[in-house]
N, C-alpha and C positions, 0 to 999 in steps of 0.2 A: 549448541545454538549460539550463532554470535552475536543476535540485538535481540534487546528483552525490550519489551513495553509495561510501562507504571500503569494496570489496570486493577478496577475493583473484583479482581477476582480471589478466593481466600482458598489458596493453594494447601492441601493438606499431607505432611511431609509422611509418607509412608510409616515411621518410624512412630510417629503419634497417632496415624489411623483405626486402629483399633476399637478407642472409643468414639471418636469422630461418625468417622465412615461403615464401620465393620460391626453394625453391633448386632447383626439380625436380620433390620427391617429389610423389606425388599428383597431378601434374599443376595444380596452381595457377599463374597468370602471374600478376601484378603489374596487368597489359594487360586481364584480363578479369573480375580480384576487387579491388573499391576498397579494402576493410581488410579486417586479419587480427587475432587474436584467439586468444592464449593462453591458454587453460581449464585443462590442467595441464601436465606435463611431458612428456606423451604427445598431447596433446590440441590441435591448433588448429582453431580456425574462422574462417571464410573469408565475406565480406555485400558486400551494397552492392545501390544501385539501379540497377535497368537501365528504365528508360521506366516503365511502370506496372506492372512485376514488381521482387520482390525475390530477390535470387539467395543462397543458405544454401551454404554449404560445409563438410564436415568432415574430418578429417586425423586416423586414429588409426595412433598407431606400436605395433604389435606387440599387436596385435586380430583377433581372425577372430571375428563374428557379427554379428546387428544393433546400430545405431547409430543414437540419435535425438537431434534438438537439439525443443527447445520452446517456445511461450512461454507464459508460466503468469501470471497475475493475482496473482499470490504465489511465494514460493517453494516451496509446496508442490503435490502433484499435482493436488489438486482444481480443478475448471475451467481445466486445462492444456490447448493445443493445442500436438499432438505430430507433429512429422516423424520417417519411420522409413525407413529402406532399408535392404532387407535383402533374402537371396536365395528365391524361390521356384521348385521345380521348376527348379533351377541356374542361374538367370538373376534379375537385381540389380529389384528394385519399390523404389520412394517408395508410401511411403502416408499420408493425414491420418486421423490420430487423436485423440479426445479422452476425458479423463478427467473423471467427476463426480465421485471418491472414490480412495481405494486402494485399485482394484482395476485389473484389465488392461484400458487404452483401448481402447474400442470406435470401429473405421472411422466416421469420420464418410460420413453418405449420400450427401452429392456430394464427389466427390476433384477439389480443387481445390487439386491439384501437379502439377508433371508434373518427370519425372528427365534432366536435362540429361549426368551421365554416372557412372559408379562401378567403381569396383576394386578388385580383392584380389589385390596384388602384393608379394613379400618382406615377409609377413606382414603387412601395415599394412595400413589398410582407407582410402577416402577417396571422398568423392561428393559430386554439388552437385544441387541442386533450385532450381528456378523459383516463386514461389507470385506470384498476384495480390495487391496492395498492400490492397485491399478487397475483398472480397468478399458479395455478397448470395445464394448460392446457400444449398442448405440443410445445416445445420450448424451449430456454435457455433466463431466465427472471432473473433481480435482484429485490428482492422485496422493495419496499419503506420506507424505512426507518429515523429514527428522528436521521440522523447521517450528516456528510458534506461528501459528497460523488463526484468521478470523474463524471465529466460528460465534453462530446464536443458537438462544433456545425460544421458544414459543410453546404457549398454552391456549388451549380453547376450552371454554365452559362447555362444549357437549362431545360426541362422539363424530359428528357430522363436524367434516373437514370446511373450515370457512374462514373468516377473520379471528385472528388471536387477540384472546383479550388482554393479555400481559407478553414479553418479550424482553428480551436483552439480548448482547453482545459478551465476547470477551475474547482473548486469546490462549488458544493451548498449544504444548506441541505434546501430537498425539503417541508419540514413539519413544522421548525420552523423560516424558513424565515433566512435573509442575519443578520450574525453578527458581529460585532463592532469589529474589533483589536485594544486590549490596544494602548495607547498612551505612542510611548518609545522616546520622540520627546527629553527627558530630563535624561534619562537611560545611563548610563555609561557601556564604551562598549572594548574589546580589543579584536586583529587578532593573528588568529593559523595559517600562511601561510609559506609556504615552501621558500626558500631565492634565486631566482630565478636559481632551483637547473637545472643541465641538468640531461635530461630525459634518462639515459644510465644503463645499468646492472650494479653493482658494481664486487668489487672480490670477490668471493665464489657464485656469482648468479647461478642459474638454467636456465634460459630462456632468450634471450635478445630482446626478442619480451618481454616478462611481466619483466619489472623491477620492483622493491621496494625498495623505498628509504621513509628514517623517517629523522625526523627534532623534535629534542631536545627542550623545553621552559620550563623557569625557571619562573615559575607564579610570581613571588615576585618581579620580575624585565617587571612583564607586568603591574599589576595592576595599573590602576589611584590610585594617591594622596591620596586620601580621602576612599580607600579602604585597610582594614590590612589583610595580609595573615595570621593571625591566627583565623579571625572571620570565620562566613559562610556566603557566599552569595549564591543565591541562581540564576542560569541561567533562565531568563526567555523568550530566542531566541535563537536558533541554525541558520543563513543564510549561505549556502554555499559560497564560494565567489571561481569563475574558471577563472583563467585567459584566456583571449581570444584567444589570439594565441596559446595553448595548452589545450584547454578544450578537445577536441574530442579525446584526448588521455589518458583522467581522467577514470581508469574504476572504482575506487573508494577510499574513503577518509575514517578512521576513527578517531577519537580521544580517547586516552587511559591516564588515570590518573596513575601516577609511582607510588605506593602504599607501594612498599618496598623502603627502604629512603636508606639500606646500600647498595642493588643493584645500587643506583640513586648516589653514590659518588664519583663517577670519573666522571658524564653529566658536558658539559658546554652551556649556554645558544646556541640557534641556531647551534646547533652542528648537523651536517648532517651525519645522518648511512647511507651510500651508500649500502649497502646491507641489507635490512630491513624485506624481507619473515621472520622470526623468528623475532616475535618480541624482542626490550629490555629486559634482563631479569628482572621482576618485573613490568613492564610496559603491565598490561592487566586489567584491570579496565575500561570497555568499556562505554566513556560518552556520543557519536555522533557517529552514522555510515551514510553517503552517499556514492549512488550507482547511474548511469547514471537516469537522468529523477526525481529524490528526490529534494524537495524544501526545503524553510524554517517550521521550527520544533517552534511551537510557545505553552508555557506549558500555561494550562490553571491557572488562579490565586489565586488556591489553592494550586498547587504545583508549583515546580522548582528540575534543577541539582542543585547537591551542589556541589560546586568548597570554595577552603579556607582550612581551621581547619588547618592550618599548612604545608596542601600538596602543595608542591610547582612544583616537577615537572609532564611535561608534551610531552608526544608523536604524533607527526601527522604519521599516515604510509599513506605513497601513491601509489595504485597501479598504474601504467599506461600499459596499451595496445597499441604495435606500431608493428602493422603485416607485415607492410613494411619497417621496422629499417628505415624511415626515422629518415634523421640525424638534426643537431643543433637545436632538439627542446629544450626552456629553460620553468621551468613553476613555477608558482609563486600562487598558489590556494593552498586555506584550506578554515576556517569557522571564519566566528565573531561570537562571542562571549555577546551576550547584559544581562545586567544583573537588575533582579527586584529591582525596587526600596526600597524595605521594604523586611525581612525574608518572607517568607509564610510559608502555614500551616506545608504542605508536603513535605519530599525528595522523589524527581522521582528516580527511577532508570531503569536500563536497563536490561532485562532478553534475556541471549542466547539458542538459541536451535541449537544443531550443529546433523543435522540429519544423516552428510558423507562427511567431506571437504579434504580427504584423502583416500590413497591408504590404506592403515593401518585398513580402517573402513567400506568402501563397495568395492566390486569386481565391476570390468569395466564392462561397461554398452555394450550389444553386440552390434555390426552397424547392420542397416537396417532396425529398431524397430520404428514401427509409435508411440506405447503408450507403453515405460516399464515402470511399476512401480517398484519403490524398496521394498523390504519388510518394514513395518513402523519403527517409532521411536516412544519413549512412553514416555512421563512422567506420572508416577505412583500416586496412588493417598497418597502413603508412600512418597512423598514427596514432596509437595504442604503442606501436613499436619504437614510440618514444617513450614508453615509460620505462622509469631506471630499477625497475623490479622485476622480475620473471613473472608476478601473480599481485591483485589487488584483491582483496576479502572483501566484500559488497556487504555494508551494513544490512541496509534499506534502499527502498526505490520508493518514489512518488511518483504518480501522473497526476498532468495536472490537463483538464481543458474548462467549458464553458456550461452554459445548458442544452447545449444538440451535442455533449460528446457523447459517443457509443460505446467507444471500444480503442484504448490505448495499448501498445504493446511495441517490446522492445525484444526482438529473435539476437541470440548469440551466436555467430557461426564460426567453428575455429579450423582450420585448414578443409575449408570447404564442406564440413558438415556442420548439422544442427546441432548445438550444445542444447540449447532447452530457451525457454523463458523467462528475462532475467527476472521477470514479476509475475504469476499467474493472478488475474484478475481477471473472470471473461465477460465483466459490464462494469462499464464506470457507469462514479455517482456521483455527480456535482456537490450530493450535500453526505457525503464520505470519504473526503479524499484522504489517505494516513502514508506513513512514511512504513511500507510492510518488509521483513526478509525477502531476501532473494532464493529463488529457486535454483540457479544456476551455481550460488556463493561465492565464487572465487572465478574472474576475468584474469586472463593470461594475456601476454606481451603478444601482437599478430590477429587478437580477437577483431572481430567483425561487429557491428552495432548495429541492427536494421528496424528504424522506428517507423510504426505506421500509425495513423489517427484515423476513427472512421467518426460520422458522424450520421443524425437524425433530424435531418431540417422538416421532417414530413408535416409539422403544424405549424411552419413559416410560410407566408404566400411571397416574404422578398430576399434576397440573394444574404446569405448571413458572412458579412467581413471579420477579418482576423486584426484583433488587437487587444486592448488593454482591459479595457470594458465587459461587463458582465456576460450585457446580450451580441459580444461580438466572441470571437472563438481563440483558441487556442492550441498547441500541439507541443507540449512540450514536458520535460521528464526532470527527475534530478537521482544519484543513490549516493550516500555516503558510503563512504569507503576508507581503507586504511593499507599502506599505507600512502598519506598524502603525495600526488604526484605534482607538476607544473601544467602537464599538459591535462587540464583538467575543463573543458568546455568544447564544446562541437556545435555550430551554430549554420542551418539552413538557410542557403540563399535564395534559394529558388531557382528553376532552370538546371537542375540536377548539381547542384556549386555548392561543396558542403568547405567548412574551416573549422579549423581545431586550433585552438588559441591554446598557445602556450607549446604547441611542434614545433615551434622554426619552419612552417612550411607554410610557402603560397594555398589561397584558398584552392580546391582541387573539384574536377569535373568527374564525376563518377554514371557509368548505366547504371540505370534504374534495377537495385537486387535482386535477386530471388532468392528468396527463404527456401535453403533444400530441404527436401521430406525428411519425413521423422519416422522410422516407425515405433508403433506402438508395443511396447509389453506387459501382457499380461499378470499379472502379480496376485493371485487367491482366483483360482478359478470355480466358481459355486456349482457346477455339472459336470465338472470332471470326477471320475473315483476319486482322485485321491482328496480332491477340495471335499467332495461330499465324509469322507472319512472323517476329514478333518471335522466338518461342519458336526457330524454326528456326535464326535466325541465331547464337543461343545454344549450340545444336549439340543441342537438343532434338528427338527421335523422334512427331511433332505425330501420329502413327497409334496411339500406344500412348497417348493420352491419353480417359478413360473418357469418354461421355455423361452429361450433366446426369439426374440421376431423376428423374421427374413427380410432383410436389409443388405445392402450392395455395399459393401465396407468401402472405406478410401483412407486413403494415407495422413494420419494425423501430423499434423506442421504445416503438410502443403497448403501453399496460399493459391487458393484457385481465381485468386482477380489478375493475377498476374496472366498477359497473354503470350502464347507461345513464339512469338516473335521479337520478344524481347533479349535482348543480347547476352546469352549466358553467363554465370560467373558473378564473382560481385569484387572484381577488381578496380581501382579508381586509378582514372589516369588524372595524373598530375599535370598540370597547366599553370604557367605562370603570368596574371595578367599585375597588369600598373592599374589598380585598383584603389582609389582612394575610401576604405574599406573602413564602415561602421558596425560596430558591435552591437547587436540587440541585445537587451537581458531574454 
């Protein structure tokens, strides 16, 4: 796994499982569940691989009703896939579920689980289920993967499937078991927080519902002692830190390195820009971005940011969102800063993808539209083929949009097929956005980028514009990565005109993509002989497990908005205009 996230979850190291996890209850062995997993004080689960299925477990002490674990594209419920067991007609069901929204998940059409075994003995509830590692049947599934992925659990007080009265989130990865977070017990550490600024519009603002305000730091006068601003160190934790009394008015934070020094010569330490939509000038060097629902950002220990070489200063911009101008809110939130004990190998950096964060870049979105998509954004494979590496390692990816996004997503295509999705996430949620692994891992020198944004204006009656602002829109992505490259941003003009800053190349006119199909494979099939073998020897009831439903399959990847008149290929032709060419964040 190559990005871990700082969650409360209390991983338990096989080695010490025995009296943990193993001691009995619920019937768990050690012999038939590879890892166990503390979710709370009451709560374990139980994973691991068996051949082409993945085996789930759960363990509640002193629960009587259903009980579901998930796995969710976010931490929130939208485009969650839900396991649920629970009793019907006094006998124990697994059932697959999913969620578009918050509301009660609907049975997915084909049940593609099947219930290995469950109890309700001395109050405690516990059961395990079988799922195929991939599947192609119909429904919306994430395939299992050797990555640390969202997943929730949920409980309900009865047997009758309805709202849960208790829930959480965490990350697992379900294949190589729970892993260790460095020990920063001893790691030198400094804070980027705003100085308990008030939350108010400054002069020249736009909006006083969305203000922006930045706060100024002079790295030279942060660092501990025993650290020189002319070395490199190298970050290796990003923790957000939200003040309490004003978190729910955080819509988001980033942090920017001031990279031009004579722009930077009139900054004074902790100096507050009350009007901050536009950033400083020289101040876009993008090192940390959080967004509602985003955790700590932990590099794995080969790479690190690099802060130091001399650059000393530093930008926090803050958005906040206050729909009701309540007044005297004060707020004091930014990010620590922890830093590796020793250089590592690699500089991380950060790659932007700005698919439309402006009026300037895409036309207003019409009201009353369940699913518009916008026309794509591209990165070319003219320029990827500047990077001076054969391959970049993908931390994390972010999407970011507004409150009508739907659905963000970024297709990889490498000599004209589908590599995969550099994020699987198949609903955003304005109030979940996190920095997740990648699916794809690893972008090669020639790769293709193809970003779509769809959106849901259905409960707007007026045309919703792209900009900075809460209630206007957005299309746009970020993944860290390592190692750091130049050509590190891609920025949509509109009118099919995409630019990558930092190629040495004119901005370029590319046809609109087509994401080529994918097909799908199968991985644990539950009705063939040999999955049923498998399933049996698990201690699976292979007669209680449902028929497939007659559905007309289709090619998973293909984008069927795409019309067939569109110009095949997703090659960009290159155009050189005298373009007096502004950069958007």
């Amino acid at each position: 796994m190559a990005f871990l996230h700082a969650l409360a979850v209390l991983s338990v190291p096989l080695g010490a499982a025995s009296s943990a996890c193993f001691d009995g209850q619920g019937g768990f062995t050690q012999e038939h569940w590879s890892f166990c997993e503390r979710l709370t004080e009451k709560i374990l689960m139980y994973y691991g691989p068996s051949g082409d299925f993945l085996k789930l477990g759960l363990f509640v002490d002193s629960h009587s009703g259903w009980s579901a674990l998930a796995f969710g594209g976010n931490g929130g419920m939208k485009g969650a896939q839900q396991f649920v067991v629970r009793k019907v007609n006094n006998a124990f069901v697994a059932e697959e579920r999913y969620s578009t929204d918050y509301v009660t998940p609907e049975l997915q059409p084909a049940q593609e689980i099947a219930l290995i075994f469950a109890s309700e003995e001395n109050g405690n509830i516990a059961w395990g289920v079988a799922i195929p590692r991939s599947s192609c049947a119909a429904g919306e599934r994430y395939p299992v993967e050797d990555i640390s992925r969202f997943m929730h659990w949920a409980l309900g007080d009865s047997h009758d499937f309805y709202h849960h009265t208790s829930r959480g989130q965490f990350h697992a990865n379900l294949i190589s078991g729970p892993t260790t977070m460095e020990d920063f017990s001893n790691a030198q550490n400094i804070s980027f927080t705003m100085p308990d600024v008030s939350v108010v519009m400054g002069a020249g603002g736009n909006d006083e519902k969305n203000p922006y305000l930045c706060t100024l730091f002079d790295l030279s006068q942060m660092l501990p002692s025993s650290m020189n601003l002319a070395d490199k160190h190298h970050v290796a934790m990003f923790s957000p830190i939200l003040d309490t009394d004003s978190a729910a008015y955080v819509h988001h934070m980033i942090l920017y390195a001031c990279e031009d020094e004579d722009a930077a010569s009139g900054f004074q330490h902790g100096q507050v820009v009350p009007e901050c939509e536009s950033m400083p000038r020289g101040c876009n060097a993008l090192k940390w971005p959080w967004a509602v629902g985003s955790e700590s950002v932990v590099f794995p220990p080969q790479a690190g940011m690099p802060m130091g070489q001399g650059q000393k200063w530093f930008a926090l911009q803050m958005h906040y969102y206050n729909p009701s101008l309540t007044t005297g809110i004060k707020d004091s939130s930014g990010v620590r800063v922890t830093f590796a004990t020793q250089l590592r190998t690699y500089d991380a950096g950060t790659f932007r993808f700005n698919g439309g964060t402006g009026d300037d870049q895409r036309d207003p979105i019409p009201a009353g539209e369940s699913e518009y998509t916008l026309p794509k954004a591209y990165v070319p494979s003219t320029c990827t083929n500047k990077w001076t590496v054969d391959e970049v390692t993908v931390l994390g990816v972010v999407y970011h949009a507004h409150l009508v996004g739907k659905n963000l997503n970024i297709d990889v295509v490498r000599g004209g097929e589908h590599v995969g999705q550099l994020r699987r996430e198949k609903r955003y949620d304005f109030s979940h956005q996190s920095l997740e692994p990648s699916s794809v891992g690893k972008l090669k020198k020639g790769d293709e980028l193809i970003f779509s944004c769809t959106y849901d204006t259905s409960s707007r009656t007026s045309p919703t514009t792209f900009g900075d602002f809460t209630q206007t829109e957005m299309c746009w992505s970020a993944f860290m990565y390592y190692p750091a490259q130049r050509m590190n941003r891609a920025i949509y003009f509109g009118s099919n005109m995409m630019y990558c800053e930092g190629a040495d190349l004119s901005p370029q006119f590319f046809f609109e993509p087509v994401v080529p199909a994918s097909t799908c494979v199968q991985s644990g099939d539950l009705r063939s002989t040999a999955g049923q073998q498998a399933l049996t020897a698990m201690g699976v009831d292979v007669s209680s497990i449902q028929p497939l439903p007659e559905v007309t399959s289709t090619s998973v990847g293909q984008d069927s908005s795409i019309s067939n008149n569109v110009q095949p290929g997703s090659l960009a032709v290159a155009l050189t205009f005298a373009l007096a060419v502004q950069i958007v964040a």
